[in-house]
LUMVOKOL-967943 format. One line per 3 residues: for each residue x, y, z negated of C-alpha. Coordinates in steps of 0.001 Angstrom, whole numbers, plus 500000, padded with zeros to 6 digits. Example, Ala and Ser with C-alpha at 12.3 -4.5 7.8 and 13.67 -1.06 7.14 Angstrom:
512300:495500:492200  513670:498940:492860
//
This chain:
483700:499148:498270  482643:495428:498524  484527:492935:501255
481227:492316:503095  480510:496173:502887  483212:497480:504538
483604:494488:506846  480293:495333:508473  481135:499150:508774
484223:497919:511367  481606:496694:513716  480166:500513:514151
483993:501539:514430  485679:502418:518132  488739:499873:518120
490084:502415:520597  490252:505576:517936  490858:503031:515002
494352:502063:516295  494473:505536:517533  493717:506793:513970
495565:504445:512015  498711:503323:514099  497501:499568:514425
497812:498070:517987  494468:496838:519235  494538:493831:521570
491868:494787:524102  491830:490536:525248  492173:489246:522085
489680:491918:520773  492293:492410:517028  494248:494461:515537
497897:494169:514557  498136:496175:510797  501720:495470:509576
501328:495899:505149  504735:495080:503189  506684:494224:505724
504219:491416:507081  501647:491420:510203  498016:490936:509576
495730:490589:512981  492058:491633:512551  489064:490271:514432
487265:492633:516351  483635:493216:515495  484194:490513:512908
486784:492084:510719  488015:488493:509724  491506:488914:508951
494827:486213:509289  498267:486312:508652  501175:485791:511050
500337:482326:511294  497031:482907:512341  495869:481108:509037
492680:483330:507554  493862:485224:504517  491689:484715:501460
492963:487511:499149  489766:489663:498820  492194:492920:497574
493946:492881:500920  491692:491957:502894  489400:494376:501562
491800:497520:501547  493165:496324:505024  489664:497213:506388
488845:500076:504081  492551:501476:505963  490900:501075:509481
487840:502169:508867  488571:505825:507368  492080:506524:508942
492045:509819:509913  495206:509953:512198  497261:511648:509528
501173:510944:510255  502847:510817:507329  504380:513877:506052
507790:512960:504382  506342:515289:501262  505384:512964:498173
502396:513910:495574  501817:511904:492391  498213:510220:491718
497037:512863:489790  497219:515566:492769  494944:512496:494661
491329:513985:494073  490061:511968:491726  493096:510576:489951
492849:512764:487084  489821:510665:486273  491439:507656:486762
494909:508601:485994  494710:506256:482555  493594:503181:484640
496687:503833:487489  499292:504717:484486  498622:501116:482693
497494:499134:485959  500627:500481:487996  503042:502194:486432
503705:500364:483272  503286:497332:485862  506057:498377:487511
508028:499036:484216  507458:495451:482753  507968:494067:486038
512013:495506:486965  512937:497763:483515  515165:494504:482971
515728:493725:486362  516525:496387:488788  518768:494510:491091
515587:492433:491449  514176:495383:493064  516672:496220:494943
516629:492766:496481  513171:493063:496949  513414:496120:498725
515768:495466:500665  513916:492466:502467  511560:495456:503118
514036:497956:504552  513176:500553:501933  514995:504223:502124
516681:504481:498755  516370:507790:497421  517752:510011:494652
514704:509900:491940  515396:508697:488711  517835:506038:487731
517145:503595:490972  514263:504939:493636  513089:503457:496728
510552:504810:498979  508788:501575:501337  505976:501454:504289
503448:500168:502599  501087:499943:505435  501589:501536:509184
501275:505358:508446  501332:504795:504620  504187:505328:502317
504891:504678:498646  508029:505820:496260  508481:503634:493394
511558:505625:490576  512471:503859:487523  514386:505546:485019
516968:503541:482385  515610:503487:478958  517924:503656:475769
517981:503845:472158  515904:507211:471992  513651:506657:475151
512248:503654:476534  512573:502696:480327  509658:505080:482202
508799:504903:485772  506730:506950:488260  505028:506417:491403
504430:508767:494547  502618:508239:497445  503292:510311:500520
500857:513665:500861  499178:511598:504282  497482:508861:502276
494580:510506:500573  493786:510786:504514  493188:506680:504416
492348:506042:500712  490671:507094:497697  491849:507214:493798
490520:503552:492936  492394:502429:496560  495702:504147:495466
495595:501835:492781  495367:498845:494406  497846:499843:497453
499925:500009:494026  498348:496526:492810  498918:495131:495895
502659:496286:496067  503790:495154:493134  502602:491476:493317
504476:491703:496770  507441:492861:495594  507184:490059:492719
507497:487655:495125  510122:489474:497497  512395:489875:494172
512786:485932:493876
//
């Protein structure tokens, strides 16, 4: 769904059973929202659905901006559920499995097969839960109730370095198949920058 789309669908939205729905504090004076995504508070304009960092500086990446909204507007309430699915048990991501496995997962792989204390680093600024997946693992908050695993597994001379990515069993509760992909998208160019 478009920016302008899903921006205007906010404004027929109860702020009240949004942050009750989607664990974002609503700021009945200041009339936003306060949606924490890698680590880093965004505050939302209510009816407006303008959207600006922690400095209060208006955010011009469209993907975040747009998924940001597209999070308020169809969280469900959905706690997350410690249990992890892959993208293909998302309805819809056997369609687009294809698209996630070159857009995301071989991302991920080209990004940190070389480098993985450049993930750890990264998460670590992020206070990720390491966990026993693969070769290194960490499962991060992506957004408030959402939750992503990233597992890389050590290639060698027979196999080459593989990865997988799970998301916790709450978030097809917030996003569909094409938005799994970009929470993944949006992830990765995060943790680019966190690695450095």
């Amino acid at each position: 769904m478009h920016y302008e789309f899903i921006r205007a669908k906010l404004k027929d939205c109860d702020p009240v059973e949004i942050s009750r729905k989607s664990g974002a504090v609503y700021d009945r004076q200041k009339q936003e929202f306060r949606v924490l995504l890698m680590g880093r508070n965004y505050f939302v304009s209510y009816p407006s659905g303008e959207i600006c960092d922690f400095n209060h500086s208006e955010i011009s990446n469209f993907p975040v901006k747009t998924l940001i909204l597209r999070y308020l507007v169809h969280a469900q309430g959905a706690p997350p559920t410690e249990k992890d699915i892959t993208y293909r048990e998302v309805s819809g991501g056997q369609v687009y499995y294809r698209n996630f496995y070159g857009r995301c997962i071989m991302r991920l792989v080209r990004m940190f097969s070389k480098d993985f204390p450049a993930l750890e680093y990264a998460m670590a600024k992020l206070n990720a839960l390491k966990t026993t997946h693969g070769d290194l693992s960490y499962r991060f908050q992506f957004m408030n109730n959402i939750y992503v695993t990233f597992i890389l597994w050590n290639g060698d001379e027979e196999f080459p370095t593989s990865a997988n990515i799970l998301f916790d069993a709450n978030t097809p509760d917030y996003f569909n198949a094409e938005d799994h992909t970009v929470v993944c998208d949006i992830a990765l160019s995060f943790l680019k920058e966190l690695s450095k």
